[in-house]
C-alpha positions, 0 to 999 in steps of 0.5 A: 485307233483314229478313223481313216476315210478314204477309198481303196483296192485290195492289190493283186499280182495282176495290177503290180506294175500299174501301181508301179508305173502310174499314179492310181486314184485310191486312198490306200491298198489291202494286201493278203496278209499271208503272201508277204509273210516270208523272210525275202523276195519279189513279193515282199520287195513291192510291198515296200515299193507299195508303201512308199506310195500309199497306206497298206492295210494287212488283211488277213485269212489265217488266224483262226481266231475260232479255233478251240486249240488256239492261234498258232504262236508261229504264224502270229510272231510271223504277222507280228513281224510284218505289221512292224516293217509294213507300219499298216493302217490296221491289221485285219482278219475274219470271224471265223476258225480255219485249222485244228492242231493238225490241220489247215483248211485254208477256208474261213469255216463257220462258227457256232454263236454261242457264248462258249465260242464268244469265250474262245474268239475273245481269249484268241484276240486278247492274244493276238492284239497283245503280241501285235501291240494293237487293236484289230480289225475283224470281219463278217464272214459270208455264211452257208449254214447255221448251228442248232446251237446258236444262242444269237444273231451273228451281229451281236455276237460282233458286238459283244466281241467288240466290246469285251476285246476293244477290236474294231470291226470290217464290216464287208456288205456283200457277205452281209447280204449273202448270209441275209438271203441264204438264211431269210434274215433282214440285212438292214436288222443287221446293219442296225445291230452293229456298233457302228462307231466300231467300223473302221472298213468296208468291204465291197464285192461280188458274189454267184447268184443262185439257190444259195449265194456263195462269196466268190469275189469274181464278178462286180458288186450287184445293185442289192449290195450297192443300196445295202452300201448305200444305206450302211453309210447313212450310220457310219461315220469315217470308214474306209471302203474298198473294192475286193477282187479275188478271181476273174480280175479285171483291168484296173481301170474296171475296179477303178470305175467301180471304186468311183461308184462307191464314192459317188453313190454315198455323196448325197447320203453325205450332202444330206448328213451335212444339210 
């Protein structure tokens, strides 16, 4: 998978018709996966529209690599049918597991890091790239509680996935800073425990302050996460980074404003790259 740089926003129903109507400033858009995996249909009509206009990265909050019971041939050959109409930059999901046989959650629920679990993630993967004919992008969940049985750090667990599997990774720097407060760690341990040669996205969002932080994705990007931006890119190389959004959404030209600050606040760690 060749890098892509550039800079972009996730696309909700509530900036449709700015898309549409208007030349918006981004390097492409991330759409949720599941919302366009339907056979017809206004939804899936734009995303077309979309991607005549701009590159489509598919995000995705369903495929339960975690799961023990294994991923749900269904709704893989339903993705499988979508990246190959959509042609996407890259296909995505997250670290985590959110159904059983029987159930559906519909959270991204959290996994125990142990090396029985690495099994079970890297034998789903090895799956879902085989039936997508392409590597994968996986992010970092925000995270709440730990297992007693965890054997280590979230981010070697994402470097050895990686490496057995050959997925990429979407590194979201608001979730690492939530899971680095709500658990006492250092998130820059963190940021330097990753392959960065295997980061392909960045996710920048908001999240609810308090006793624990929770990743509500309602609300700006905080000054903490933009320095832990900051300092993340100091290692990567061509990544591309977006602005996430998911409740309490604003005006385009709000997400916009803030899109201009991630461009602007890593051109000095640029400059300095290059001098």
């Amino acid at each position: 998978m060749e890098p892509f740089a550039g800079y972009g926003l996730g696309l909700r129903s509530t900036h449709y018709r700015d898309f549409l109507e208007r030349e918006v400033p981004v390097d492409f858009v991330e759409v949720i996966s599941e919302n366009y995996m339907v056979d017809g249909g206004k939804p899936l009509r734009i995303l077309r529209q979309m991607r005549e206009r701009y590159p489509v990265a598919l995000h995705g909050v369903s495929l339960s690599v975690g799961s023990a019971d294994g991923i749900d041939p269904e709704y893989l050959a339903r993705l499988a049918q979508l990246a190959e109409m959509i042609e996407p930059l890259w296909v995505s999901d997250h670290l985590c597991w959110t159904r059983t046989s029987a159930h559906n959650s519909h959270d991204l629920l959290p996994l125990p890091l142990t090396r029985e679990a690495m099994q079970v993630v890297c034998d789903n993967i090895d799956q879902a790239q085989q039936t997508l004919d392409r590597p994968m992008l996986f992010e970092n969940p925000s995270s709440y509680l730990s297992f007693p049985e965890d054997e280590m750090p979230e981010w070697v667990f994402l470097s050895e996935m990686s490496r057995r599997t050959g997925c990429y990774l979407l590194l979201d720097i608001n979730n690492v800073y939530v899971s680095a407060r709500n658990h006492g760690f250092d998130p820059a341990d963190y940021l330097d425990g990753i392959p960065a040669d295997r980061v392909r996205q960045i996710h920048l969002a908001g999240h609810t302050p308090g006793e624990i932080l929770i990743d509500t994705h309602d609300r700006p990007v905080c000054d903490a996460v933009w320095e832990l931006y900051e300092r993340a890119m100091r290692d990567l190389g061509s990544v591309a980074v977006m602005i996430e959004r998911d409740d309490a959404i604003p005006e385009l030209d709000d997400l916009l404003g803030e899109l201009d600050r991630a461009r602007h606040c890593v051109a000095p760690v640029v400059s300095r790259a290059c001098g």
